[in-house]
C-alpha positions as CSV (number, residue, x, y, z in Angstrom):
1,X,49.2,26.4,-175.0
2,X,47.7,28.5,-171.9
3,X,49.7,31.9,-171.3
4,X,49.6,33.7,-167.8
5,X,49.7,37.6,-168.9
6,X,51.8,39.1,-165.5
7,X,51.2,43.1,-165.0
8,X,52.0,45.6,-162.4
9,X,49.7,48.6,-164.0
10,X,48.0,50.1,-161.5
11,X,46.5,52.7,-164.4
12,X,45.1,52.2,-167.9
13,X,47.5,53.6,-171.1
14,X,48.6,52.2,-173.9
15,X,50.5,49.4,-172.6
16,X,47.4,48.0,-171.0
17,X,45.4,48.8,-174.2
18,X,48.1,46.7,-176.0
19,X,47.5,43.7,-173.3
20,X,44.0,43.7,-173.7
21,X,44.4,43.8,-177.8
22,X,46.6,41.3,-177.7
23,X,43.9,38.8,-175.4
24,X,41.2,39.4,-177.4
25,X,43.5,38.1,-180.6
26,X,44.6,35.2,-179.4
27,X,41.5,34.0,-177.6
28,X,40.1,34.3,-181.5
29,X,43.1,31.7,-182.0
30,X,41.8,29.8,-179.4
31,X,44.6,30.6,-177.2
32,X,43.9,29.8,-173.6
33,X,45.0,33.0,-171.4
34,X,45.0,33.7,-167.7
35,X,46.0,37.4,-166.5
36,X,47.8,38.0,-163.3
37,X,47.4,41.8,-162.3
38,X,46.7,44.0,-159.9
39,X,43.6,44.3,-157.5
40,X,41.1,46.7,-158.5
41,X,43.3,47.9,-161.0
42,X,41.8,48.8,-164.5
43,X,42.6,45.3,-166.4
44,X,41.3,43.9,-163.8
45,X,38.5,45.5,-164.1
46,X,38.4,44.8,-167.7
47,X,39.3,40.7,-167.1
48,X,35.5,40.8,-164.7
49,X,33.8,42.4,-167.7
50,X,34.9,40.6,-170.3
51,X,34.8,37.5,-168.5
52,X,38.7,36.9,-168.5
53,X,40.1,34.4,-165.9
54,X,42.4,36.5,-163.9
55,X,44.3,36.2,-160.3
56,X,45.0,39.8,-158.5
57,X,47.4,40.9,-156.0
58,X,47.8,43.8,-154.0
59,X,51.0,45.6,-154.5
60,X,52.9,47.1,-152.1
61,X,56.4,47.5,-153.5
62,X,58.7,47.4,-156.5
63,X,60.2,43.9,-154.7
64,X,57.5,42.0,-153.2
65,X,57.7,38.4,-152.7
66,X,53.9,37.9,-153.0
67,X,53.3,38.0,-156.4
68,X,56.3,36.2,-157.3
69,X,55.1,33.3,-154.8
70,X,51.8,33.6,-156.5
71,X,53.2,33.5,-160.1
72,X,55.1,30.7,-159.3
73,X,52.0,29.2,-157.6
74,X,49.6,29.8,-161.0
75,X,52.6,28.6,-163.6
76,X,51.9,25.0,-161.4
77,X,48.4,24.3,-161.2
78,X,47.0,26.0,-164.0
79,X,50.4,23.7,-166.2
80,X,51.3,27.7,-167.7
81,X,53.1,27.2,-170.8
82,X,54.5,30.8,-171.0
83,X,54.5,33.9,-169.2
84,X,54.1,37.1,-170.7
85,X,55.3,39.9,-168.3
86,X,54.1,43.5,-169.7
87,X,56.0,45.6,-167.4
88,X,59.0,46.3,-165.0
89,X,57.5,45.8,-161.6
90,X,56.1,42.1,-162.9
91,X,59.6,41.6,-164.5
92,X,61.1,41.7,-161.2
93,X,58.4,39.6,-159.4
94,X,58.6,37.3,-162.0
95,X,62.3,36.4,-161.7
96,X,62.0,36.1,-158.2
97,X,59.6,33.8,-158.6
98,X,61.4,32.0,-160.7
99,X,64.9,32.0,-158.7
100,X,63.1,31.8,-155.4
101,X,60.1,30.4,-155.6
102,X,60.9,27.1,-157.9
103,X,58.8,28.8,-161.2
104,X,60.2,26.6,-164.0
105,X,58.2,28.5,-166.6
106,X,59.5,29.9,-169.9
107,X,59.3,34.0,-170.1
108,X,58.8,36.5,-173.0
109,X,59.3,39.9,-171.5
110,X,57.9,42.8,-173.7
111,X,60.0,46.4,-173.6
112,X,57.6,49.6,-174.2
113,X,60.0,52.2,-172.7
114,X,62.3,53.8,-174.6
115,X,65.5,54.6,-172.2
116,X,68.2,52.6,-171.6
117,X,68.7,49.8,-169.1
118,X,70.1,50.4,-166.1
119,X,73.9,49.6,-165.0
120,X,72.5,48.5,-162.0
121,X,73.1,44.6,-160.6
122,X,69.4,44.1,-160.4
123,X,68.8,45.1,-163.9
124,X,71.3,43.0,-165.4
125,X,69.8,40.4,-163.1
126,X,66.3,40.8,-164.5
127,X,66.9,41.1,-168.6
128,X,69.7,38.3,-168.4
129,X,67.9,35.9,-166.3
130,X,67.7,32.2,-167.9
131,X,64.2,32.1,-168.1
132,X,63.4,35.1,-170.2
133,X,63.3,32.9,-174.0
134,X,62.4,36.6,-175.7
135,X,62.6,40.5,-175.3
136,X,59.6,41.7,-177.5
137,X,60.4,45.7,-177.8
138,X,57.5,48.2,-179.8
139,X,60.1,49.3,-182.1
140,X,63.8,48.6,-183.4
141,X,64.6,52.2,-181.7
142,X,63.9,50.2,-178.1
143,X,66.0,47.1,-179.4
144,X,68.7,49.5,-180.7
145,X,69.1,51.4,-176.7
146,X,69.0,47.7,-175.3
147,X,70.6,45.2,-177.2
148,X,74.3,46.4,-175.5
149,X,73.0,45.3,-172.2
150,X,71.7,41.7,-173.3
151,X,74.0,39.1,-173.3
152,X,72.4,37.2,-175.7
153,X,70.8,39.8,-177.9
154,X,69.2,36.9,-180.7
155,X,66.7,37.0,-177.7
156,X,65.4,40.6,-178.4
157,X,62.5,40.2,-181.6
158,X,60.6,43.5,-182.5
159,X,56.7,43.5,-182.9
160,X,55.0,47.0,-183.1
161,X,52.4,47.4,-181.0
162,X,48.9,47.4,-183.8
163,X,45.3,48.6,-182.8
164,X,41.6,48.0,-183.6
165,X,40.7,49.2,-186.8
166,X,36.8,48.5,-186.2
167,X,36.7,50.9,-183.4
168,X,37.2,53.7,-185.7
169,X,34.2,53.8,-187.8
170,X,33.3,57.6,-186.6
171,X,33.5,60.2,-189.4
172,X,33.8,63.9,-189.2
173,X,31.8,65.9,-186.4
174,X,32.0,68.4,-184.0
175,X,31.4,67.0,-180.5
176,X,34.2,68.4,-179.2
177,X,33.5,71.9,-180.5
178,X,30.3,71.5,-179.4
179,X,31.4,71.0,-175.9
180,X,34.2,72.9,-175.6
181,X,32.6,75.9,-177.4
182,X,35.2,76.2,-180.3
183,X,34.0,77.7,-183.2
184,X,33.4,75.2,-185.8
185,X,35.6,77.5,-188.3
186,X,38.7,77.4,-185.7
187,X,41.7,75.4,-186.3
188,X,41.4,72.4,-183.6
189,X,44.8,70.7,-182.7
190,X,44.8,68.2,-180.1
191,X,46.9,66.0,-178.1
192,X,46.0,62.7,-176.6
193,X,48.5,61.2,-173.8
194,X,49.0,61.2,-170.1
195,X,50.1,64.5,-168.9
196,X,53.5,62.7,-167.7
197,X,56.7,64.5,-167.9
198,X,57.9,62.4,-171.1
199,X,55.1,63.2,-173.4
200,X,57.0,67.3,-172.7
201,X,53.5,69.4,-172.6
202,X,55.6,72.0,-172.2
203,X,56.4,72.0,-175.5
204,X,52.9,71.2,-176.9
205,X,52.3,74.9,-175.2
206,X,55.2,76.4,-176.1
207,X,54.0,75.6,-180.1
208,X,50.6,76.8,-179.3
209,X,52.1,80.2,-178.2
210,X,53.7,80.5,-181.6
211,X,50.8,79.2,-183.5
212,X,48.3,81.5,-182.1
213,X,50.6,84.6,-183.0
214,X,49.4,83.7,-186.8
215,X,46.1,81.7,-186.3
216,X,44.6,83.5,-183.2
217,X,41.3,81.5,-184.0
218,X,43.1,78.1,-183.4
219,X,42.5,76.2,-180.1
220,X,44.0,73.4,-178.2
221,X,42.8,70.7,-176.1
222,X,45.3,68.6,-174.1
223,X,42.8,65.0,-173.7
224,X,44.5,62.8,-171.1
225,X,44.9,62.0,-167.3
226,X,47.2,63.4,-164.6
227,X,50.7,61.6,-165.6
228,X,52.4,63.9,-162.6
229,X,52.8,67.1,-164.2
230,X,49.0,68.3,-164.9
231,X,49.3,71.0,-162.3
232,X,52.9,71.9,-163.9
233,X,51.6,72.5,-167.5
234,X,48.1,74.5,-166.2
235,X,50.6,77.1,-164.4
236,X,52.7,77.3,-167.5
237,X,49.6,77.8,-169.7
238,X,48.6,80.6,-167.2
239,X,52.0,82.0,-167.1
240,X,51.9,82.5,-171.0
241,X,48.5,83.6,-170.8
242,X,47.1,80.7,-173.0
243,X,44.1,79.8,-171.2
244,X,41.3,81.2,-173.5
245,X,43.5,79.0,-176.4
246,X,44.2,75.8,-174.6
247,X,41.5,73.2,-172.9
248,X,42.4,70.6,-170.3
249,X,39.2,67.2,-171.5
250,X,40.8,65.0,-168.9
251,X,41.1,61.5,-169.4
252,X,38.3,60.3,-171.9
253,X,36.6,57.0,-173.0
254,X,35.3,58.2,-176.5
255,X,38.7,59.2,-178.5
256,X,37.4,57.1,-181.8
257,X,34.2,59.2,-181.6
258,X,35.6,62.5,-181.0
259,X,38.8,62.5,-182.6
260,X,38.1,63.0,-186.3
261,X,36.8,66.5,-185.4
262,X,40.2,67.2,-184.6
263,X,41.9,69.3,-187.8
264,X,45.8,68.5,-186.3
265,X,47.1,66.0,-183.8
266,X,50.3,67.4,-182.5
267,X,52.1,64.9,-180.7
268,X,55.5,66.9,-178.6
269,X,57.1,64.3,-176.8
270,X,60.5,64.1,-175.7
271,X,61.0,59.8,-175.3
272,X,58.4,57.2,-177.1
273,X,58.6,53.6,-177.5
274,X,56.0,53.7,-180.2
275,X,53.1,56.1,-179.5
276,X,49.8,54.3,-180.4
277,X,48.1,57.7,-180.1
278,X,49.3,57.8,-183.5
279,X,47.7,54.9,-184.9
280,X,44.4,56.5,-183.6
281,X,44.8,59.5,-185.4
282,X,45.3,58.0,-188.7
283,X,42.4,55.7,-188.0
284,X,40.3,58.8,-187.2
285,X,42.2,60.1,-190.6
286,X,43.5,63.4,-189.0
287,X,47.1,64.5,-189.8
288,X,49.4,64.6,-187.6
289,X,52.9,66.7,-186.5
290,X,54.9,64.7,-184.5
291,X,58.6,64.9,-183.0
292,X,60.5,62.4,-184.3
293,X,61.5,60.7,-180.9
294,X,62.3,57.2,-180.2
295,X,60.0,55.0,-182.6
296,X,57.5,57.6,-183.8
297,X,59.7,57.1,-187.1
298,X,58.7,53.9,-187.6
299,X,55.0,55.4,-187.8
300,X,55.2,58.9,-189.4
301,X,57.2,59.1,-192.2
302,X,58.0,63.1,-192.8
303,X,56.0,64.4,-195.6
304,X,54.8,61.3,-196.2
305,X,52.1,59.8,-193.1
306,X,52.6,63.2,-191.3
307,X,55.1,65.9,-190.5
308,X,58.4,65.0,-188.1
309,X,60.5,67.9,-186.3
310,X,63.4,67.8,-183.7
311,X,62.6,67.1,-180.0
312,X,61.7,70.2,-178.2
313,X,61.9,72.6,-181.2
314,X,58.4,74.3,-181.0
315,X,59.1,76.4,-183.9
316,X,59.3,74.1,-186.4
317,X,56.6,72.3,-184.7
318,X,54.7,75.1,-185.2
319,X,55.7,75.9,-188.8
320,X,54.2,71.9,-189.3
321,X,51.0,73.1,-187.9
322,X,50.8,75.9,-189.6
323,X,52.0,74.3,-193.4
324,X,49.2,71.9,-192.7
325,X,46.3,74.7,-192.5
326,X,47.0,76.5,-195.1
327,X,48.1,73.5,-197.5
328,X,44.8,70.9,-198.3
329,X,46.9,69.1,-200.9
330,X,49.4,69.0,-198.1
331,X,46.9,67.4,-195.5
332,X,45.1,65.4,-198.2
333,X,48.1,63.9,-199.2
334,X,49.9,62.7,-195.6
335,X,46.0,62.0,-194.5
336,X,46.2,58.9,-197.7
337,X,49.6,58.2,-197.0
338,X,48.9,57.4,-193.0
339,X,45.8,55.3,-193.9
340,X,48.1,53.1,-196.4
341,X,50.8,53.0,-193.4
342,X,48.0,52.3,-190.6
343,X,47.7,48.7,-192.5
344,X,50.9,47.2,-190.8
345,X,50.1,48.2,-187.2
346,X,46.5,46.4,-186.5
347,X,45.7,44.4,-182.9
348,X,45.7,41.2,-185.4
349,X,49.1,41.7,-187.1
350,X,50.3,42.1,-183.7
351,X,49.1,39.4,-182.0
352,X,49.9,36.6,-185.5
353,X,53.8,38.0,-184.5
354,X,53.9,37.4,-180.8
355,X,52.5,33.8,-181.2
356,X,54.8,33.1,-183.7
357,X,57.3,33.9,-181.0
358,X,55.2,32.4,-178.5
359,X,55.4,28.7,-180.8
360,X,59.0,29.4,-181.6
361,X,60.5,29.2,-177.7
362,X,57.7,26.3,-176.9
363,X,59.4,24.3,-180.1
364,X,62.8,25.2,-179.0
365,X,62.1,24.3,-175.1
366,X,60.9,21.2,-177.1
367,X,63.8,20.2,-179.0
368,X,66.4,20.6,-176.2
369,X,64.3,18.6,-173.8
């Protein structure tokens, strides 16, 4: 079995996080892999340093003939048994090289987004096309918003995405009080995502305006890179006059190290797939409030692996927050309960699901030839 990975990722998030997981798995399976991405893009970048055969492209376009030519070119002389395309912009290069440029290879597509597909002709083009064998989504929330628009739905299997457990063997500390200069008696309640507008910072700031009306000792730091709307949610912390409160870290390499000196992870968005942020925190054992949008239900369980509350509705956000600081039997018990629940969403689990998929459409391609 040799797999070609296809990706269009031009930045590193959770999706790419999940790709290289899932590599690292199989290879331990013995799994021969090859990754087709982007030049100089992170995973490719991470294919040269861990030594991963990998082909890159330059990409110009949503619809660009040259890496479906080169798709089709790779599935030939390297005898690809399956392609695994990771995102939208290599699902369309891959079924045009497949309808255009002769690839014959079988395709498991995996859905991370969770909005519905597009009415479009092109869309209905991509997720029905004959070679796709499997729809992998993060979460039966995604399969649910899809399912309409597949013709054959028995295609669409479920696998959450699972992480690393050994990369969170950090306990306690206070690096990022340390270099944030937060008082090591202040409430610390972070965030860790891409400041995109679908993770809703605006809503992250609108609970730390009601928090800090009670707790004006608690602090916020906002840990990820520009997703488009960085310069949006600094102006609306200004505008509420938030700054001394809330921190902008940036994108960081370190979250297994720093996290656990976090007291609250308060996750705000509006649309999730998943959210493997999540997992993190309950590796780094640090409750967390959540909305409960899109497949973040699958994860936290209310009062059970964290708190849940409505999309958008800082106050009750805030009231999570705030039940957590003042409760330690509260925050003791969800802290156990998200440990216990972590146990079903490791890299390994994972990757033992997708081959099983992977085996199942090479069996069936099998029989009916």
């Amino acid at each position: 079995m040799t797999i070609l990975h296809f990706s269009s990722a031009t930045s590193w998030r959770g999706g790419e996080q999940q790709i290289a997981y899932l590599i690292e798995s199989l290879s331990k399976r013995s799994i021969k892999q090859i990754v087709l991405c982007v030049d100089e893009a992170p995973l490719a970048k991470h294919c040269q340093k861990n030594e991963i055969q990998y082909y890159g492209y330059r990409k110009r376009s949503s619809i660009n003939p040259a890496p479906a030519r080169m798709m089709a070119k790779i599935c030939k002389n390297q005898s690809i048994s399956l392609v695994h395309i990771h995102d939208s912009h290599a699902h369309t290069y891959a079924c045009m090289g497949a309808s255009f440029f002769g690839a014959k290879t079988p395709f498991v597509l995996s859905r991370r987004v969770d909005f519905p597909i597009s009415n479009s002709p092109i869309s209905s083009w991509k997720y029905n096309h004959s070679s796709i064998k499997a729809i992998i989504c993060v979460s039966h929330f995604i399969k649910s918003i899809i399912e309409n628009r597949i013709h054959a739905p028995e295609k669409i299997k479920v696998v959450h995405s699972g992480i690393d457990l050994n990369r969170f063997p950090y306990k306690r500390n206070n690096k990022l009080r340390d270099e944030f200069n937060i008082d090591k008696a202040a409430p610390l309640i972070v965030n860790v995502a891409a400041i995109a507008p679908h993770k809703d910072y605006f809503t992250f700031v609108d609970t730390a305006k009601i928090i800090v009306q009670q707790r004006p000792d608690a602090r916020f730091l906002i840990i990820g890179a520009d997703g488009g709307e960085a310069d949006a949610v600094r102006q609306y912390v200004q505008r509420l006059q938030l700054n001394e409160y809330i921190k902008f870290t940036g994108f960081r390499k370190d979250i297994p190290e720093v996290l656990p000196g976090a007291d609250i992870f308060l996750f705000t968005s509006k649309e999730e797939g998943l959210g493997t942020s999540l997992l993190d925190a309950l590796a780094c054992k640090v409750p967390i409030v959540a909305t409960a949008a899109g497949g973040i239900p699958e994860i936290i369980e209310h009062e059970v692996s964290g708190l849940l509350a409505p999309v958008k509705n800082a106050v009750l956000l805030a009231e999570g927050v705030k039940r957590i600081l003042a409760n330690k039997s509260l925050k003791s018990k969800i802290v156990e309960g998200g440990s216990a629940r972590l146990r079903a969403f490791t890299k390994d689990k994972t990757a033992a699901k997708t081959l099983t998929i992977y085996k199942s459409i090479l069996s069936l391609d099998t029989e009916l030839s």
